[in-house]
N, C-alpha and C positions, 0 to 999 in steps of 0.2 A: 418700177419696171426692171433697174438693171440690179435692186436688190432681189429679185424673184428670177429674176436670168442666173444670177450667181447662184442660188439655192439650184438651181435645175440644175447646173452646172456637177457643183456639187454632187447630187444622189447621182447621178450618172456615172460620173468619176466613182462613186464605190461600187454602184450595181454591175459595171464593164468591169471594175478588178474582180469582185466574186465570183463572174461567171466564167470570166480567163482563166481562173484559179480552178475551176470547176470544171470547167471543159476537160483540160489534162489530167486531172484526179478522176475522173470517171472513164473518159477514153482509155485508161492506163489500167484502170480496177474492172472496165468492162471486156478490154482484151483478153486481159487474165480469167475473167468467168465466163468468157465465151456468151455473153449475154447481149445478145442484140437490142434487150430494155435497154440496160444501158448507154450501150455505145450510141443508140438513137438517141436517149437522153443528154450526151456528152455532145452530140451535134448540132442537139439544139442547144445546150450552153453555148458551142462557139458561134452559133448563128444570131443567139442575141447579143451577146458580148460583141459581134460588127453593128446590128444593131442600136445598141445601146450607143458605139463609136457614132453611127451617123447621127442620132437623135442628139449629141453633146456637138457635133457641129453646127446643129441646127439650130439652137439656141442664139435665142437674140438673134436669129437672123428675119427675113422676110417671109410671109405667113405663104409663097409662091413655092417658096425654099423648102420651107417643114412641109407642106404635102409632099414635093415632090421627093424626102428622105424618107416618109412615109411611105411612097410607093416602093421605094425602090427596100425599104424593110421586108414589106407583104409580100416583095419577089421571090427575094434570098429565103422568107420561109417555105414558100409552097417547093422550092428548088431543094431546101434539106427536107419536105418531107416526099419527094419523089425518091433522095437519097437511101432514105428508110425503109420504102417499099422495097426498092431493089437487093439492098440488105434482108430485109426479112426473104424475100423469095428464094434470097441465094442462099441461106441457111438454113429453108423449109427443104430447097431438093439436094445441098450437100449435108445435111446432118449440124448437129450441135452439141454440144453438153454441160448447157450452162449450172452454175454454181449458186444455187438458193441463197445460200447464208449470207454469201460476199453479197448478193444482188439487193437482199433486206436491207444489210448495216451501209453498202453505201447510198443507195435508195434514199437509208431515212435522214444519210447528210445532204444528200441533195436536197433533199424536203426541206429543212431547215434554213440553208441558204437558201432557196428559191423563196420562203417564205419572208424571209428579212429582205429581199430584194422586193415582191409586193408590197408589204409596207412601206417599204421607202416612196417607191415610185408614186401608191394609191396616192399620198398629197399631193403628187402633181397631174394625175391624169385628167383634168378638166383648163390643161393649160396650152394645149393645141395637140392639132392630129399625131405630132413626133410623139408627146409625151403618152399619148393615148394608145398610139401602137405599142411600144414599150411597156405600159402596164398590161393591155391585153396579153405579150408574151410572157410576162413573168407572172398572169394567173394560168396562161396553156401550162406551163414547166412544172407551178403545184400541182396541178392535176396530172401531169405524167408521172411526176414521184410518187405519188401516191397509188399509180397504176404497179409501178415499178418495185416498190414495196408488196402489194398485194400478188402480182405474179413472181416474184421471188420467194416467197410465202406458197404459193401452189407450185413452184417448179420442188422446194425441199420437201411439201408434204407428200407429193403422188409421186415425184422421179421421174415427169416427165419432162420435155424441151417445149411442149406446147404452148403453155402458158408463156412461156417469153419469146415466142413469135407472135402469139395475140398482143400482147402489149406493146410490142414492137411497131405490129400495125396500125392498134388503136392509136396510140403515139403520133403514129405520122398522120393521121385523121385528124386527128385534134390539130396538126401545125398548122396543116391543109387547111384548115377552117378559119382559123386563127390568120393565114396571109391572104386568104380570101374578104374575110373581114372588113381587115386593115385598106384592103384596096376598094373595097366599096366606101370605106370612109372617107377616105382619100378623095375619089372620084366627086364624093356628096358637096365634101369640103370644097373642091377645085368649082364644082358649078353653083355655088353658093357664092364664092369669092365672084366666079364671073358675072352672074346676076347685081351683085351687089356697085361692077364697075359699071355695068349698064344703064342701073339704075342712077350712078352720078352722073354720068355722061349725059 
């Protein structure tokens, strides 16, 4: 057990430094492209990088403990993707001009870490609801890179701003789902545990 706590340990400690690392590399390259793909994708890097922080406290701790860092995960996401929506709205009625090229080439490094991040996690996501939520947000993050790439791809081919407010939104749809998820799991988990104290009682 405490050699499998220390492996959890472990991939957390790296998947929290890529995504710190990540967060200000795309917040930083998404200001500069005016690109609300990004910048929503930079928000959810730093919302899993806390995250990621609560699931590595959660380890080895008590199965009361990991739901309730799992709730409190599914919160902070549906809370950045409320952030997102208001972003895109605020960019849909003041204008934009985002940057194709920049939005592809960092796009498809986020792909890349986001995708060494679900490998890592995938071996532990059958190891309690913390580790569980955690992989589900590092498969939402590939699927928004990959969004993020494609509407960077249609903002340089047409010359429009439109395609990177649909991604923007789809983005925070997918978070929204993604903390939704999580908290129904959560909830499953919590009245699963309680039946189970009933049942010894």
């Amino acid at each position: 057990m405490e050699a499998r706590n220390e492996q959890e340990r472990k991939t957390l400690r790296l998947v929290l430094g890529i995504n710190a690392f990540m967060f200000i590399f795309e917040m930083t390259l998404g200001l500069l492209a005016q690109s609300t793909g990004l910048i929503a994708d930079s928000l959810d890097m730093f919302a899993d990088a806390s995250i990621y922080a609560i699931s590595l406290y959660a380890v080895g701790k008590s199965s009361h403990l990991k739901i309730k860092s799992a709730k409190l995960s599914g919160l902070a996401q549906i809370f950045l993707a409320l952030l997102v929506l208001v972003d895109v709205l605020r960019r849909f009625i003041l204008g934009s001009d985002p940057i194709g090229a920049l939005m592809i080439g960092v796009g498809f490094t986020a792909l890349l870490a986001n995708a060494a991040c679900l490998s890592l996690i995938a071996k532990h996501r059958d190891s309690g609801v913390h580790m569980r939520a955690s992989w589900i947000f590092s498969k939402n993050d590939v699927i928004a890179n990959a969004g993020v790439i494609l509407s960077g791809t249609l903002v340089w081919a047409l010359g429009s701003r439109y395609p990177d407010l649909v991604i923007g939104l789809v983005i925070a749809v997918v978070v929204l789902r993604g903390g939704i998820q999580i908290l129904k799991e959560a909830a499953e988990q919590k009245a699963g545990s309680a039946c189970d104290s009933t049942n010894k009682t």
